[in-house]
C-alpha positions as CSV (number, residue, x, y, z in Angstrom):
1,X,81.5,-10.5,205.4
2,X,83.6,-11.3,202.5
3,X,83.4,-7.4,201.1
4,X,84.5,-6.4,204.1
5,X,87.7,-9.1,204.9
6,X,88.6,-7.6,201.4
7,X,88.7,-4.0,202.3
8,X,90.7,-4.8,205.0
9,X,93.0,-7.0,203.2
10,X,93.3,-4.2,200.3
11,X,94.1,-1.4,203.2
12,X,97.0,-3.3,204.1
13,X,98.6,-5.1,201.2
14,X,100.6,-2.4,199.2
15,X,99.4,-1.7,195.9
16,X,101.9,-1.3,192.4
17,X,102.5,2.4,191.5
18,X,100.6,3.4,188.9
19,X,102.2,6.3,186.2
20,X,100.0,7.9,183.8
21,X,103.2,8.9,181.8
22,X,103.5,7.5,178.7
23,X,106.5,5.6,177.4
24,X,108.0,7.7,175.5
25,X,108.1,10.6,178.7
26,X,109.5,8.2,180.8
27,X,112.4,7.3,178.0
28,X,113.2,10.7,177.5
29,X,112.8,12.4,181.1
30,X,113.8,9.2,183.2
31,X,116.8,7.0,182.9
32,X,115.0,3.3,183.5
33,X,117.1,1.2,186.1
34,X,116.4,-2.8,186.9
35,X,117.2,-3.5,190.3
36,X,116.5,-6.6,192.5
37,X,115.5,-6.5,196.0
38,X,116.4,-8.9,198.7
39,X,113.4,-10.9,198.5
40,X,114.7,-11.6,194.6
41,X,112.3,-9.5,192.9
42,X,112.7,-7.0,190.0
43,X,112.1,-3.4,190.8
44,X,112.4,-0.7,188.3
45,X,113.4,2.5,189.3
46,X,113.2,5.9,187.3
47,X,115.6,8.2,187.9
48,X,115.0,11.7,186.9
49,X,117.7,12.6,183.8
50,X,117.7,16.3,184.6
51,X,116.9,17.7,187.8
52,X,115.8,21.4,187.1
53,X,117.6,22.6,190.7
54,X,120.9,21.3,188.5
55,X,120.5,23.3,185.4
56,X,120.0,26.5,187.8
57,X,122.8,25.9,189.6
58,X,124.7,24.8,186.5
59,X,123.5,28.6,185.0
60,X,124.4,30.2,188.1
61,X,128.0,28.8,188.5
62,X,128.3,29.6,184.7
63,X,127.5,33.2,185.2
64,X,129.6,33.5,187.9
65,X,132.8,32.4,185.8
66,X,131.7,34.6,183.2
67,X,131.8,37.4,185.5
68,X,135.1,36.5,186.9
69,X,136.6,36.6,182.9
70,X,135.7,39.4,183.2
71,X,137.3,40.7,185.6
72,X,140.4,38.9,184.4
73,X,140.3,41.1,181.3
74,X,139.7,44.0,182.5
75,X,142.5,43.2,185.0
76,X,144.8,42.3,182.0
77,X,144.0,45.9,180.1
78,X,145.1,47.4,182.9
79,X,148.0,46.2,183.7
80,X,149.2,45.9,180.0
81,X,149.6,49.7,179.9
82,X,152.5,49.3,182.5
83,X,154.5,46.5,180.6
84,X,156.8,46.0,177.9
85,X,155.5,42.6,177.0
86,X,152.6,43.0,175.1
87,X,152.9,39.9,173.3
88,X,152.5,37.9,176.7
89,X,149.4,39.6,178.1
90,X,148.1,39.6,174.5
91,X,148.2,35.9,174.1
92,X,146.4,35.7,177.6
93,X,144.0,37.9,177.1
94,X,143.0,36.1,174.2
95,X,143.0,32.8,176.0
96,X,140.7,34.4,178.5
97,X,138.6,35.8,175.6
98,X,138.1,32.4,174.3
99,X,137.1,31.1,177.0
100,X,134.8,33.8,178.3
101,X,133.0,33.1,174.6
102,X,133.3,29.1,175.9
103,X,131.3,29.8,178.8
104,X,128.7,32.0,177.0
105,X,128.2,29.3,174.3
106,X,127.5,26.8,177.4
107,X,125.5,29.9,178.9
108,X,123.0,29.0,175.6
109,X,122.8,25.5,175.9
110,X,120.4,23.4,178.2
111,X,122.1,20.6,178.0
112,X,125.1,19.3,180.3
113,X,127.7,19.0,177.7
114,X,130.9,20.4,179.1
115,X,131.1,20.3,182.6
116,X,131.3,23.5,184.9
117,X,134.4,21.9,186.6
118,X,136.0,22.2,183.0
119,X,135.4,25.3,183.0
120,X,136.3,26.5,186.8
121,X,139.6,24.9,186.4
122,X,140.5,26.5,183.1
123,X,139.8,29.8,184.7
124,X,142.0,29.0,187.6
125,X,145.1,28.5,185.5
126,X,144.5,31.7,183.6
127,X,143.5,33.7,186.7
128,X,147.0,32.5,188.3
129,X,149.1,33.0,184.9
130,X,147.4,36.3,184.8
131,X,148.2,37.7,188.6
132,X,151.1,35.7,188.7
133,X,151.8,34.6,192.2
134,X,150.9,36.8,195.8
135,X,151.6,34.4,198.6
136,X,154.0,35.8,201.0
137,X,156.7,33.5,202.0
138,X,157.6,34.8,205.0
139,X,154.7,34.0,207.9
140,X,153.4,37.6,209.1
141,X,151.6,36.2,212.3
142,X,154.9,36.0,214.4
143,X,155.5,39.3,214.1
């Protein structure tokens, strides 16, 4: 009778989570975070460090403003030919160049060092020194 007001008790009472990762995995894949609950008890929580949906998103955002630079430069070879001011478009192009090779580097890396944001805003303000500026000012829908 007593085995089986255990079971029953067992069935229902929740049981601690058991890991069979080590220490040392959970150090270096989890980030470790002491919380308390309402009832005033400690709860540690582990928090994945790197999601792997991150980094491939991370790579794929990457590739994509690699792309773009180059477009840029092709963009800027191009329209060199048809200007006097070599010096400016040089000085961009190299800009872009550098931080075409920026991207690449990061490309290489697993690791979330320099954020894609960096990066996407960088290539915004050579992209518009590049093209200059193509908004209209007068409004073409009332006509």
């Amino acid at each position: 009778m007593s085995q089986l007001l255990r079971s029953v008790i067992d069935f229902i009472t929740p049981k601690p989570f058991q890991s069979n990762l080590d220490f040392l995995t959970i150090m270096k894949n989890y980030t470790v975070v002491e919380a308390t609950n309402e009832c005033g008890e400690k709860r540690y929580l582990q928090i994945p460090k790197h999601d792997p949906m991150d980094i491939m998103e991370r790579r794929e955002n990457l590739n994509f403003l690699y792309r773009k630079c180059k477009e840029i430069l092709s963009f800027l070879s191009r329209k060199r030919k048809y200007s006097y001011e070599y010096e400016k478009f040089d000085n961009l192009y190299f800009k872009v160049v550098d931080l075409k090779q920026k991207i690449k580097d990061a490309l290489k890396q697993e690791d979330i060092e320099e954020s894609v944001v960096y990066f996407y805003d960088s290539f915004i303000k050579l992209r518009k020194e590049a093209r200059g500026s193509f908004s209209s000012s007068k409004d073409l829908s009332i006509l």
